[in-house]
DOMAR-727707 format. One record per residue: residue in one letter; x, z, y of N, C-alpha, C, CB in turn. Coordinates in steps of 0.001 Angstrom, whole numbers, plus 500000, padded with zeros to 6 digits. Glycine has a CB too. Layout:
BEGIN
AXZYXZYXZYXZY ...
//
This chain:
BEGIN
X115735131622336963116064130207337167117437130095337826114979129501338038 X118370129128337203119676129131337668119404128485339366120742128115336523 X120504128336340205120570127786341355120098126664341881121447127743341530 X119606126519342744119342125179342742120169124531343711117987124917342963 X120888123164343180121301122235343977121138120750343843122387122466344056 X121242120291344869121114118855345037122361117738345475120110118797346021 X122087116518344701123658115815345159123376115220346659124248114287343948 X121714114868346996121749114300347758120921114699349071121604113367347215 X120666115333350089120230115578351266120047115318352395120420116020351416 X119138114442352891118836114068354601118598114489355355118209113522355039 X119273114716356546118596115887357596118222115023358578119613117179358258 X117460115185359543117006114781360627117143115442361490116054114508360633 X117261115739362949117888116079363859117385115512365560119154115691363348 X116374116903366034115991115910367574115637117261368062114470114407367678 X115724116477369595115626117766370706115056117000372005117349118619371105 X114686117979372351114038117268374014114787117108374920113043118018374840 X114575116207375792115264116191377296114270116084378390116278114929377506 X114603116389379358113771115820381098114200114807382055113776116943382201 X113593114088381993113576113347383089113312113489384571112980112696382795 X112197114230384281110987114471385117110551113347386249111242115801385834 X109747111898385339109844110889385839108255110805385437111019109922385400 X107204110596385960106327110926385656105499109640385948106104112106386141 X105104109018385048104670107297384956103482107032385729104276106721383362 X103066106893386813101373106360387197100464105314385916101535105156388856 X100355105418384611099941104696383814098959103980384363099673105262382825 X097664104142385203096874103692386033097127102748386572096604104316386713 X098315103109387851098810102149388516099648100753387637099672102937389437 X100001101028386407100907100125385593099657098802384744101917101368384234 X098376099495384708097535098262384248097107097269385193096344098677383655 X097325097391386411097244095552387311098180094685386638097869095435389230 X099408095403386381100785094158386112100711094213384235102976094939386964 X100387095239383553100202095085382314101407096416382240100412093399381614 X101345097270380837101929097952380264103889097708380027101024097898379204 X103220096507378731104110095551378343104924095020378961103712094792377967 X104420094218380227104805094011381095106212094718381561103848094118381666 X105743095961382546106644096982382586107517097174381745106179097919382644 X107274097269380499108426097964379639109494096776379369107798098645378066 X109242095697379394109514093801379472110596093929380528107912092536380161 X110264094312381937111256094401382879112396095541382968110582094411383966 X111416096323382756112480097938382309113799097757381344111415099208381222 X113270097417380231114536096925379078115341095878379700113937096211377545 X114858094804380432115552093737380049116909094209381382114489092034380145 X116216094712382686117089095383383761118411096243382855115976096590384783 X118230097003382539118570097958381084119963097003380883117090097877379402 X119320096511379951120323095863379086120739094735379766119844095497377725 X120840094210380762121799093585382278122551094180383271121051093017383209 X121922095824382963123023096743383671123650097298382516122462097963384717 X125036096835382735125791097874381983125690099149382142126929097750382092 X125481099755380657125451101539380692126398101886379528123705102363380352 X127549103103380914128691103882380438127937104832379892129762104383381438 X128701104982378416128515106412378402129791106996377997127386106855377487 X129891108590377779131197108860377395131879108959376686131480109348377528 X131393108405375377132220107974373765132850106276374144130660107873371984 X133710106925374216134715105168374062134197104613372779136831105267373813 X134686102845372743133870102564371705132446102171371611133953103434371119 X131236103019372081129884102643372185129631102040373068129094103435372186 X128471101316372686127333100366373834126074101040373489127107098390373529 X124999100359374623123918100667374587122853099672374680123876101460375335 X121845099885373595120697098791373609119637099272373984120375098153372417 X118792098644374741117583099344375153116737098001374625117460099893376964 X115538098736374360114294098415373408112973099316373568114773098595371881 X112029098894372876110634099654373037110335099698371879109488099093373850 X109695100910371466109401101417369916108305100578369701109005103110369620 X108331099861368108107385099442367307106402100315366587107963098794366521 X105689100563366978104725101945366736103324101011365536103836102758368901 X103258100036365725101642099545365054102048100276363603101206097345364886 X103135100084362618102819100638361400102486101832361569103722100574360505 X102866102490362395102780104063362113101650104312362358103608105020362845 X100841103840363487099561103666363331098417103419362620099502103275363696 X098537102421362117097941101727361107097366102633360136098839100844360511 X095933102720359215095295103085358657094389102372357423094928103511359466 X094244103137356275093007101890355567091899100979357034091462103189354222 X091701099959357098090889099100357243090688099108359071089622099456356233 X091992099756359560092230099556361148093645098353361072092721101413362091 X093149096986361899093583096315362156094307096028363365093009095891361858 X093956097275364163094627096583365571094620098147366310093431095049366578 X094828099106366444094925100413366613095086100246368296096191101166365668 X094093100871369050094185101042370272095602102171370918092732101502370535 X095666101793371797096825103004372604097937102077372334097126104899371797 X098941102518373092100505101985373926100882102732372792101180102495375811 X102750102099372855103440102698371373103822104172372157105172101597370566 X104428105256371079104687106545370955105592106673372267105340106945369514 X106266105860372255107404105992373871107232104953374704109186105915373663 X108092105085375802107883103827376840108721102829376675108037104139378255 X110069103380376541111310102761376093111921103658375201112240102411377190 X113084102829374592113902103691373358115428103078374013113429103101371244 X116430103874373480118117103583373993118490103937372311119054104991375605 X119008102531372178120254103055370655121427102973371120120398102017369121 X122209103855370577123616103807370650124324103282369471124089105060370918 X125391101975369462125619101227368890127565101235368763124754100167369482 X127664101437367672129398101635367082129847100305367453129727101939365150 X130713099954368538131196098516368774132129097630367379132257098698370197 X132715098755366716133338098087366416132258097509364616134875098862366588 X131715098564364428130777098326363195129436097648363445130447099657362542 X129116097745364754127768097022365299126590097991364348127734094966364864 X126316099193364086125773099979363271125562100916364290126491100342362056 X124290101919364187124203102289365408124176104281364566122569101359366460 X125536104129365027126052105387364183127604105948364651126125104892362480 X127461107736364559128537108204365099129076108796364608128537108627365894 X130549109111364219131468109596363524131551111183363809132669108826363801 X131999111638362959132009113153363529133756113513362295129860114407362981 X134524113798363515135698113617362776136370115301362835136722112274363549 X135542116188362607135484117460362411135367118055360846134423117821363212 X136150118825360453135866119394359382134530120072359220136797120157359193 X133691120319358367132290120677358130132607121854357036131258119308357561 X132532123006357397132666124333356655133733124048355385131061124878356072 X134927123532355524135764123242354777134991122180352765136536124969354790 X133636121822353239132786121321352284133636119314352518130659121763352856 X133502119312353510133133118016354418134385117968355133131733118122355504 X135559116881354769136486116821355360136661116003357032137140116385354356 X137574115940357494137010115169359021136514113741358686138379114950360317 X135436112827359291135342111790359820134287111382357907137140110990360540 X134256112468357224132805112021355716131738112415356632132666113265353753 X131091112788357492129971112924357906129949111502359243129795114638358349 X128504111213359480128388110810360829126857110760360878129178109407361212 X127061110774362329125397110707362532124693109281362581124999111405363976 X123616109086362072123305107663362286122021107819362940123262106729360962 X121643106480363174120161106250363942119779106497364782119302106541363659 X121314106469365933121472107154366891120607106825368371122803107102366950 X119128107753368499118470106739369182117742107200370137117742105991368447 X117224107874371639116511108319372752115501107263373005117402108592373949 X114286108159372565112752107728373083112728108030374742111385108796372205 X112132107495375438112149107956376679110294107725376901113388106998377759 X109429108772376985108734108800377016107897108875378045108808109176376460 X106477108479378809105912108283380185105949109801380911104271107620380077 X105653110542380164105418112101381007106378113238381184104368112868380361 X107502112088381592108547113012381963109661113791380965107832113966382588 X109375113442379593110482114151378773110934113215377712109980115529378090 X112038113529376903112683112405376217112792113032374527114349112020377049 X113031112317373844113496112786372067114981112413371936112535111754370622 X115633112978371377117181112409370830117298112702369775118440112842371392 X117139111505369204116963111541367601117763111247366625116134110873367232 X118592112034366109119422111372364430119538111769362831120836111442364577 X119975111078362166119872111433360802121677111544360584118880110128359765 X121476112610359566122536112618358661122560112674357364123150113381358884 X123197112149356739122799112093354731123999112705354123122659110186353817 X123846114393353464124737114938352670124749114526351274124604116190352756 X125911114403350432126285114075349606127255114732349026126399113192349779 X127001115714347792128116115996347149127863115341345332128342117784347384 X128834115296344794129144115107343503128346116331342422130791115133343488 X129471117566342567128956118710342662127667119150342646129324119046343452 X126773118984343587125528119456344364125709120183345070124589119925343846 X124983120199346368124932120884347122123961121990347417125059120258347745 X124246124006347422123444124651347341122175124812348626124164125591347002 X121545125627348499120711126205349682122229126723350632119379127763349078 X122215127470350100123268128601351298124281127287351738124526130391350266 X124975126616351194125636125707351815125152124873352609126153125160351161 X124108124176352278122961123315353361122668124097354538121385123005352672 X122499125379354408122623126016355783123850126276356635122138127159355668 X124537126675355780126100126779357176125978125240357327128315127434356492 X126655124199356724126786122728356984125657122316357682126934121891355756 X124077122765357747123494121930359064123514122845360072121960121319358966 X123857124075360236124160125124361578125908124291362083124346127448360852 X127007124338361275127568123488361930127466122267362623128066123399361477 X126864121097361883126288120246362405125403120405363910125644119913361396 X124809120706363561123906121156364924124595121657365922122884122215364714 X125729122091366228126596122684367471127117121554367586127666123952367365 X127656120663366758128239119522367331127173118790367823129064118747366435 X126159118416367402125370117672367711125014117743369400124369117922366787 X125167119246369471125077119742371263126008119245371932125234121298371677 X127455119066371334128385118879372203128646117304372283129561119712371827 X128217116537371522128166115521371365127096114071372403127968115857370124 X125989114970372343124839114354372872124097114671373881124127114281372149 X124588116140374465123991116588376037124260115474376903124753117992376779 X125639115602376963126586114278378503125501112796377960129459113654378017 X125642112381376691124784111262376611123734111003377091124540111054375751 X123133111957376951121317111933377397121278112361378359120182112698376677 X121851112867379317122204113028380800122602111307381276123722114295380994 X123681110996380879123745109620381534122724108482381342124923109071381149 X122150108430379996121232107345380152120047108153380894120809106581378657 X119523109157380761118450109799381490118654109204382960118533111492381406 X120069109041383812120074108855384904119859107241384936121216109486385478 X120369106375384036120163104998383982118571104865383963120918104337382700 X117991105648383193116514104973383385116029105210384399115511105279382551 X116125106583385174115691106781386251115954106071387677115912107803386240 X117507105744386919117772104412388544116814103088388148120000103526388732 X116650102756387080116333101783386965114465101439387337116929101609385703 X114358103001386956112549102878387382112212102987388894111568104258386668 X113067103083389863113017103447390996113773102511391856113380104685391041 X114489101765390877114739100212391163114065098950391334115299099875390439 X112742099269390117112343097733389581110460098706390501112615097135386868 X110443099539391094109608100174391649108467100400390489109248099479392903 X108949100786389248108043100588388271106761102204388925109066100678386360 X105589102219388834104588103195389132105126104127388827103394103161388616 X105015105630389384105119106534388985105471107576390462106008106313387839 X105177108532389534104526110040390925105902110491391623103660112033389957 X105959110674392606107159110711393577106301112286394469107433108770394766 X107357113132393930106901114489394968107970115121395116105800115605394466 X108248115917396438109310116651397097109786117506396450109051117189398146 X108777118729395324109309119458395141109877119035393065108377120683395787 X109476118103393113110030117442391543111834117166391475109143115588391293 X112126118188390729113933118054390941114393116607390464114926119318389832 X115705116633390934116500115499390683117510115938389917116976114824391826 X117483114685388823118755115394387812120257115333388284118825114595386316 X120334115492388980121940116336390078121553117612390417122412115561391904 X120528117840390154120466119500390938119675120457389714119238119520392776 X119363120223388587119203120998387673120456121633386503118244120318387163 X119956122073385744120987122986385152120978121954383648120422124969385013 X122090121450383279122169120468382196121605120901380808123586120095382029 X122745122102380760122219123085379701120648122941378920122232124452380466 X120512123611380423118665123892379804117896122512379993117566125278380961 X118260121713380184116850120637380488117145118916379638116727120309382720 X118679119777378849119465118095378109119547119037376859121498117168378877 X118859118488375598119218119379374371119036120894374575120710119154373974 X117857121800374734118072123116375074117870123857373825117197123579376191 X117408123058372608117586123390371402117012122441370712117198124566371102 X117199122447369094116962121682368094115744121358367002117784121981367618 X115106120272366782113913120700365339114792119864364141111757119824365530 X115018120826362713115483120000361956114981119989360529116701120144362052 X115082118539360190114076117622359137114745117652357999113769116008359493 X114664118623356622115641118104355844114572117505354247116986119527355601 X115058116111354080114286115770353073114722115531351401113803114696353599 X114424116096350886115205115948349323114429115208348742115443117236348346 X114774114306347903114622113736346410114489114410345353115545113070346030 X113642115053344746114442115337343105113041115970342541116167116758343006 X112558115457341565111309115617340499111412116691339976111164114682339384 X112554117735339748112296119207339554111596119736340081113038119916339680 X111335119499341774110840120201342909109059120585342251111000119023344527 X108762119072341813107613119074341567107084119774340143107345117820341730 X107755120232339963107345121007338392107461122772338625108770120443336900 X107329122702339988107133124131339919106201124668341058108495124821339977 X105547125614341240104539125729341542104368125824343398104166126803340667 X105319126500343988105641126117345021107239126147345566104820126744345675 X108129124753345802109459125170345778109562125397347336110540124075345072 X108590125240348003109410125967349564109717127150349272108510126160351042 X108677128284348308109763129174348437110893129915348354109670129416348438 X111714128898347506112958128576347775113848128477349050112960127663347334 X113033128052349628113668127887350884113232128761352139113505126537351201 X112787129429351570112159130612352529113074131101353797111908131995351578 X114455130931353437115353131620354677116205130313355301116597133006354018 X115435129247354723116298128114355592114796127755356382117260126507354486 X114019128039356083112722127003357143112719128433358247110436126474356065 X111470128497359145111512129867359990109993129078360102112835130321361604 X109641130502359076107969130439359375107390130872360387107219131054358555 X106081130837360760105443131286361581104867132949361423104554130308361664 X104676132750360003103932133546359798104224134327358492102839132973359915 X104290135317357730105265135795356365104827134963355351105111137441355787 X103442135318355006102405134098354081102775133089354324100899133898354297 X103742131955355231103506130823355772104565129765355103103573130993357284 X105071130168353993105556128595353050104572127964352162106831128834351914 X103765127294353067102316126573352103102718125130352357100358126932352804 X102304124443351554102401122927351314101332122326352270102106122486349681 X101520121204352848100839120921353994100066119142354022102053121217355210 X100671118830352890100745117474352347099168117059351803101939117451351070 X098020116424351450097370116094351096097405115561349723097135115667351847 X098390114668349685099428114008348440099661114787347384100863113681348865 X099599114445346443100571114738345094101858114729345067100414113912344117 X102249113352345769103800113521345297104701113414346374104270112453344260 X104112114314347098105182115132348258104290116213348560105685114221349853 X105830117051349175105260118397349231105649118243350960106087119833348073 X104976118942351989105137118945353882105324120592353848103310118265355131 X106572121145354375106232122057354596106990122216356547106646122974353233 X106079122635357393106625122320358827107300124642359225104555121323360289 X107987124458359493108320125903359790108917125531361869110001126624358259 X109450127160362356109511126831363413111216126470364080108717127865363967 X111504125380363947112792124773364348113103124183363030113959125808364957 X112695124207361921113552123971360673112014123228359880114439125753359810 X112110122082359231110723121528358568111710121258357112109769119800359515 X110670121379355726111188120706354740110269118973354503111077121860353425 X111126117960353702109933117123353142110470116979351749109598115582353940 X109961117136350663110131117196349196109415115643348743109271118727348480 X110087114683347866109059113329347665109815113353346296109149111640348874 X108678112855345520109138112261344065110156110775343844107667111923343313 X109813110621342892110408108939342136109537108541341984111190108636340797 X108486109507341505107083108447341063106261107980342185105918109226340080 X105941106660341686105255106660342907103876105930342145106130105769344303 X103037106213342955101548105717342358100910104678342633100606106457342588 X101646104210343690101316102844344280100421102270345147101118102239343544 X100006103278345926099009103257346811099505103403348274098081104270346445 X099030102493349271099915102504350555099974103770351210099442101532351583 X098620104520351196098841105734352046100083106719351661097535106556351986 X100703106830350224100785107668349529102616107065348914099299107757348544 X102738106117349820104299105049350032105001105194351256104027103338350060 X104424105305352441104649105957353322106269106224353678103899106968353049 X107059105552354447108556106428354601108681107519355356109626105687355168 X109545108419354407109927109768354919109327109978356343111525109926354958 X110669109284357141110659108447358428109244108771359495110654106742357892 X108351108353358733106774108547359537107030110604359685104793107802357994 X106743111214359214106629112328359413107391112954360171106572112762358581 X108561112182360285110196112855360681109476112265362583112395111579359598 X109266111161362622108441110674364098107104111573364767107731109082363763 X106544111763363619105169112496363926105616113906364533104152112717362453 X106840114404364111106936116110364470107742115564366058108247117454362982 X108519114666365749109645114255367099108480113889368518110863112373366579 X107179113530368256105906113202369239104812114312369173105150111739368800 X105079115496368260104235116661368865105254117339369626103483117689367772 X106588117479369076107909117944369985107794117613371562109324117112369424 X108163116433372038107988115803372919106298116194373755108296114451372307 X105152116152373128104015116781373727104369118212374097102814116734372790 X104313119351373467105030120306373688105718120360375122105857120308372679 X106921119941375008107445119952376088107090119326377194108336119734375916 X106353118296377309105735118033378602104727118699378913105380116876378775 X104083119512378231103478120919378791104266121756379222102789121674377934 X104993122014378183105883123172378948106669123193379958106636123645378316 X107203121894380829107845121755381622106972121344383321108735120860380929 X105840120802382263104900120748383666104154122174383701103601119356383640 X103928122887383219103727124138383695104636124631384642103676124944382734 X105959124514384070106841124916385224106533124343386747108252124464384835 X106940122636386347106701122202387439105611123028388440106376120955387129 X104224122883388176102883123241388762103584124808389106101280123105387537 X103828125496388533104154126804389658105680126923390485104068128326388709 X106176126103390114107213126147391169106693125148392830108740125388390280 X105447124224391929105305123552393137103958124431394071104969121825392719 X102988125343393404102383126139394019102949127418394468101483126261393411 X104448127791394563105178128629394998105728127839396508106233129030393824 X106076126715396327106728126093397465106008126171398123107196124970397525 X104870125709398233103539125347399299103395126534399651102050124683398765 X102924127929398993102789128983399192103690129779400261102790129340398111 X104602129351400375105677129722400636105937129706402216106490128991399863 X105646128072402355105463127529403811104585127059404331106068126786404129 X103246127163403904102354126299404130101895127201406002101033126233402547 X102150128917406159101928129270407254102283128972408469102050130016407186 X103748128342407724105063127893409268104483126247409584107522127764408559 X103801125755408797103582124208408862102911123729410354102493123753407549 X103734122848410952102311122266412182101709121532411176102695121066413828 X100361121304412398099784120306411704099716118932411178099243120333412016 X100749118148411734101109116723410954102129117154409575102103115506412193 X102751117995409561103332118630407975102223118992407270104335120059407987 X101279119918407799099720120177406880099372119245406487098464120657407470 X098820118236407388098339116919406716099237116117405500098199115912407906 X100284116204405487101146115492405096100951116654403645102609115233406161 X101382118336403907101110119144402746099331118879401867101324120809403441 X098710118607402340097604118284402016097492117004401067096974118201403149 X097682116065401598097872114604400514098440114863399580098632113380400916 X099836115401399886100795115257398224100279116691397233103090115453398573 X099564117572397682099439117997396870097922118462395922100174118636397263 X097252117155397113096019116472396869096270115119395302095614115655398650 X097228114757395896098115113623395077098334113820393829099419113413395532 X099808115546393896099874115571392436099105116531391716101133115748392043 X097818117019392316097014117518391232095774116448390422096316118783391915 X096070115107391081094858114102390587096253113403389463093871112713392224 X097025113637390172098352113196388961098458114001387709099939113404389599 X098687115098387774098268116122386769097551116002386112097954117028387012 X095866115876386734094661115962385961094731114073384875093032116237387431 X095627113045385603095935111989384911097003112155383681096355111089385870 X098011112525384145098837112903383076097852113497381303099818114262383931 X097479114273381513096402115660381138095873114826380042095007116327382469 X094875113525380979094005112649380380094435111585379602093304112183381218 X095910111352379393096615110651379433097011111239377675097507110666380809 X097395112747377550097877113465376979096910113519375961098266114452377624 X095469114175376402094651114511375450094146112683374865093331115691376195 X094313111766375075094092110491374972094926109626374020094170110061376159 X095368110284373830096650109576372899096160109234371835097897110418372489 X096719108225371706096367107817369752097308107754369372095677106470369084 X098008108553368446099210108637368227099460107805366353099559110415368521 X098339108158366056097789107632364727096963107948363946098408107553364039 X096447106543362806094829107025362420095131107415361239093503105907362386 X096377107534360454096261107605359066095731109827359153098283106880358103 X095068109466358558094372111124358195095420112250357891093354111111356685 X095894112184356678096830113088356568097990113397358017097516112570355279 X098517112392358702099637112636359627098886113431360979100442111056360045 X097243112928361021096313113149362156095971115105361551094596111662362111 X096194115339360350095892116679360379097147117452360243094923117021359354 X097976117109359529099536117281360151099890117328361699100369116074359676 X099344116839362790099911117204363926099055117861364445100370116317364690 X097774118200364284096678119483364407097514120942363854095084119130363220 X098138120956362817098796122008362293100146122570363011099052121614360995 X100556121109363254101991121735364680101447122531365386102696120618365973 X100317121629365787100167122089367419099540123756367597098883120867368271 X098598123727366178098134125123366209099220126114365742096886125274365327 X100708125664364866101738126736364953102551127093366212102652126436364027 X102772125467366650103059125859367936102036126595369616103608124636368115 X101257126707369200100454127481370675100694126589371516101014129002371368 X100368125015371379100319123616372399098672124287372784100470121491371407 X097872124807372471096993124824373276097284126429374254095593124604372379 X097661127116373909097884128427374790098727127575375817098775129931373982 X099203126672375755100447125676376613099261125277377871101264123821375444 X098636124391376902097559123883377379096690124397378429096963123736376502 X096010125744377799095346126503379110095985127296379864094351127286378856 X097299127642379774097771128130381198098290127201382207098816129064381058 X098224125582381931098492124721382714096945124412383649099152123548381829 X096066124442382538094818124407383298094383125270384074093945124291382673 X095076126550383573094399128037384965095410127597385999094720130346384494 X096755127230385898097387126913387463096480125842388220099073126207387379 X096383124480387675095907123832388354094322124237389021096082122804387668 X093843125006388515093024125741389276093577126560390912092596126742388196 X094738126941390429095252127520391629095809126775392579096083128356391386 X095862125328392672096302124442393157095347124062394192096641123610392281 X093829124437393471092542123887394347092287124813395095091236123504393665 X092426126337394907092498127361395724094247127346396940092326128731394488 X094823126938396729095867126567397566095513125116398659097122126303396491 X094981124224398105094291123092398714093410123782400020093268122289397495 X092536124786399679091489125177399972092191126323401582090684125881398408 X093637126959400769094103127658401879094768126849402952094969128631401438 X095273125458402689095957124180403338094881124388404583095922122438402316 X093777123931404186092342123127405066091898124566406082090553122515403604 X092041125136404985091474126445406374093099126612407473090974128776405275 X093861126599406688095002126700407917094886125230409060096834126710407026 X095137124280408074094864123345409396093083123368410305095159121575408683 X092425123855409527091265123738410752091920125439411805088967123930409774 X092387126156411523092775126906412231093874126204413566093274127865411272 X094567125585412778095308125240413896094921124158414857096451124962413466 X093906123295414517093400122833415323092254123439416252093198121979414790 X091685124241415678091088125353416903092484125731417880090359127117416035 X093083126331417355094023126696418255094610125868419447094927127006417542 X094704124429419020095223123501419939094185123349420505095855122328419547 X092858123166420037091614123259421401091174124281422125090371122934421067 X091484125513421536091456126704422826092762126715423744091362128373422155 X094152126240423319095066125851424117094481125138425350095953125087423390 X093814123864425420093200122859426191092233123619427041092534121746425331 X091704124151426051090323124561426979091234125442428089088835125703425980 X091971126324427447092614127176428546093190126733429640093495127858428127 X093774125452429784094600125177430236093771124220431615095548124657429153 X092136123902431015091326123284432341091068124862432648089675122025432090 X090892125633432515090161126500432867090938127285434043089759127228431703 X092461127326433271093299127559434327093629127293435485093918127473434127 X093433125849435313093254124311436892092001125019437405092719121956436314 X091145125079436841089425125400437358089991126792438023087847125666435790 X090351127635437626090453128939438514091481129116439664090738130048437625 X092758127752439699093296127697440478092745127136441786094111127308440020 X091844126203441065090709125139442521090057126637442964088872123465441714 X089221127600442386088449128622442794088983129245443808088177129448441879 X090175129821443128091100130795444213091659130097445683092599131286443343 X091893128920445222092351128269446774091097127887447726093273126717446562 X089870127668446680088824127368447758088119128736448657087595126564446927 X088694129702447850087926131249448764089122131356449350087314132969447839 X090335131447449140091346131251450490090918130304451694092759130606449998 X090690129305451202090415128634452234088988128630453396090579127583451635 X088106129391452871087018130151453337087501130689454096086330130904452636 X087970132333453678088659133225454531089755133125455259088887134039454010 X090120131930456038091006131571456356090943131701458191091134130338455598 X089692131372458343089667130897460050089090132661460609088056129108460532 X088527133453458884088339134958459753089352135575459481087133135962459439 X090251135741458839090885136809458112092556135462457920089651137506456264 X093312135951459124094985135676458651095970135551457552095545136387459012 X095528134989456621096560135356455425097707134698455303096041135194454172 X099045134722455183100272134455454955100071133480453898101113135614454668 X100957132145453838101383131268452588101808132063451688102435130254452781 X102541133097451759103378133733450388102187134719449731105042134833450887 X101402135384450803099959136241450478099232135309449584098909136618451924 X099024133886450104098144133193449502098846132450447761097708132062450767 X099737132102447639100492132227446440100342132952445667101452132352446507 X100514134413446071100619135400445171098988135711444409101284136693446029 X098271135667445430096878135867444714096596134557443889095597136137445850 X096972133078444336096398132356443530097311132928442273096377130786443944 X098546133113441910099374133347440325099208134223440257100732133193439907 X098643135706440786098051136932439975096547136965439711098355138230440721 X095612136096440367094489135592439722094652134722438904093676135180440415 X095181133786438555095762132752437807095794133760436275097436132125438570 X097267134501436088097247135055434896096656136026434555098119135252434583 X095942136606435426095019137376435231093914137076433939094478137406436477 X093592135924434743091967135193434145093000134755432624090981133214435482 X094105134286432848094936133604431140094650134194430487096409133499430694 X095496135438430740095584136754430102094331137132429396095910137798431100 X093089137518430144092011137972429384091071136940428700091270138775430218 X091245135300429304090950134579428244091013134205426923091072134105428448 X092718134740426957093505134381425321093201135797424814095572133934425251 X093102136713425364092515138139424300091500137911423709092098139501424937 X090531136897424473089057136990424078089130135536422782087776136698425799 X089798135016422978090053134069422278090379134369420801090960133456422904 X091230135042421213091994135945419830091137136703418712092914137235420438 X090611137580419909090070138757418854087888137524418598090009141355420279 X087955136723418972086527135832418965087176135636417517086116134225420243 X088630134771417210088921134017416043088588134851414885090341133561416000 X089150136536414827089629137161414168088187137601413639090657137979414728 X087124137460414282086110138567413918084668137926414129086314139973414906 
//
């Protein structure tokens, strides 16, 4: 079979970010959801937000999620939309929310024929974000496999250099803004602040990319991912299988790289009409799950390292104080968690077994239970908190006790001085000395006994 190329190609293009802003959803149903997100945007878009492309503005909005939801004969789909808020970035002078890329593209793509469009950050409740765009290749010619790969590996480095600083600055706008408008959410000591993390790794630390073709050849042959065998990155060698339910598209999800193949024909049935678009969202919200495991794992052992760390040097009003918050964020955790496994992300069947298939390529549940064995260790750290502070409050009551006991043996010693007084001559400085060498005497072997009583 001669080469295959195509005139026309869509890529899609998203990566995670952190916030690490972690929503009290609980606390947000007295005032309403909506509500919140109502004040959030509208603050938003009354504060001006710089970013560092001259030229752009920024709109803030909340994702319309009901279609994607939506199913045969579900009318009203329970659960909050896919994000909390969304940020587009908007071309001032085109009012199009799209970015130029005025770089040559493997000498294919001269400067300023490419740009990115749909330029748009989900900002999601559990702490991590999506940055999401499309690009649409076009040659006359056609464009090969091997070329579609250098041209979206170029792409993709710009895309880094382009959109880290971005999603760093609005990341910081939302975060002033949620800590402004006091919107709910978990506040703990050892949860970094984005001034003191490493940009690199926690803004864009790498890429998932969506490329979707058009073309009815695809479908006349028996399987064309494997064609594309060295542009997707399987999981597994066997692993270019069609994933689609459908006839007339082919799903194939690999790891960093997904294909979507769709006909002309169409059959006319809603499930089976569907835009691209839905699938390209569905991987960008197991993405985003993903990483708020993976980053709250981190979190949870850096924050059972801290405690660990100092919990011995602590008095006891810091214990108490170590005790609540980390009483706090493990009921936060176990909310988040519930929050996570709770999701309705959507009822249509095919997309609902499509993100069962991420999650089992991706090891979201191996994610899953090593977050659950820490927080186990959290309750065994709880557990070492309580025994330290009941220790130290023994300690401050054998302090006390010692300290009448000490008075009590000083009254003793002066009252048998004062006995032996009218038979037996003793000197003021004689009488001193025995009361403070009986004195520490009795200390002395009190606090030994004290000691080794605790120990044993």
């Amino acid at each position: 079979m001669s080469e295959l190329v195509f005139d026309t190609i869509g890529e899609y293009i998203f990566a995670p970010f952190n916030t690490f802003v972690y929503l009290d959803t609980d606390e947000m149903l007295a005032l309403g959801t909506s509500e919140w997100q109502r004040r959030l945007v509208d603050f938003l878009n009354d504060t001006k937000t710089e970013v560092c492309r001259t030229g752009y503005r920024v709109e803030w909005g909340t994702e319309v999620s009901a279609d994607f939801k939506l199913s045969k004969g579900v009318f009203a789909p329970p659960g909050t939309e896919n994000s909390f808020v969304m940020a587009t970035l908007i071309h001032e002078e085109s009012g199009n929310s799209s970015c130029g890329i005025p770089e040559n593209i493997e000498g294919i793509y001269p400067g300023n024929a490419l740009s990115f469009e749909n330029v748009t950050l989900y900002f999601a409740d559990c702490g991590v974000g999506t940055f999401s765009v499309r690009i649409s290749l076009e040659k006359e010619e056609g464009l090969s496999i091997l070329e579609l790969e250098r041209i979206s590996e170029s792409v993709n480095t710009i895309y880094k250099e382009y959109f880290e600083e971005i999603a760093y600055e609005l990341s910081e706008c939302y975060v002033a803004a949620v800590r402004s408008l006091e919107v709910p959410h978990y506040s703990f000591s050892f949860l970094p602040e984005l001034h003191e993390i490493e940009r690199a790794t926690h803004f864009i630390p790498w890429t998932h990319r969506i490329y979707h073709i058009q073309d009815d050849r695809l479908f006349e042959m028996e399987n064309p991912g494997e064609y594309f065998r060295h542009l997707l990155t399987p999981s597994r060698q066997m692993d270019i299988s069609d994933l689609s339910i459908y006839d007339n598209r082919w799903v194939y999800f690999g790891w960093g790289h997904s294909i979507i193949f769709t006909s002309s024909v169409e059959d006319g049935y809603s499930q089976t009409s569907r835009p691209v678009y839905d699938y390209v969202r569905l991987v960008e919200i197991a993405q985003a799950q993903w990483q708020f495991l993976d980053v709250l794992k981190d979190v949870v052992r850096y924050s059972i390292s801290s405690f660990s760390r100092h919990h011995d040097s602590m008095d006891i009003d810091v214990l108490q104080d170590a005790i609540s918050e980390v009483r706090s964020f493990s009921n936060g955790v176990n909310r988040l968690l519930s929050d996570y496994r709770g999701i309705k992300i959507t009822f249509d069947t095919e997309k609902r077994v499509l993100l069962s298939e991420l999650h089992e390529r991706w090891l979201t549940q191996s994610l899953l239970d090593g977050l659950l064995a820490d927080l186990e260790r959290i309750e065994d750290l709880l557990d070492q908190l309580y025994q330290r502070q009941k220790e130290q409050r023994e300690e401050s009551l054998n302090t006390i006790a010692l300290l009448f006991t000490v008075v009590g043996i000083v009254e003793v010693i002066a009252l048998v001085i004062d006995t032996l007084s009218p038979v037996v001559e003793i000197s003021p400085y004689i009488q001193l000395s025995l009361i403070a060498t009986g004195t520490l005497s009795m200390a002395v072997l009190i606090s030994l006994y004290l000691r080794y009583a605790s120990r044993g």
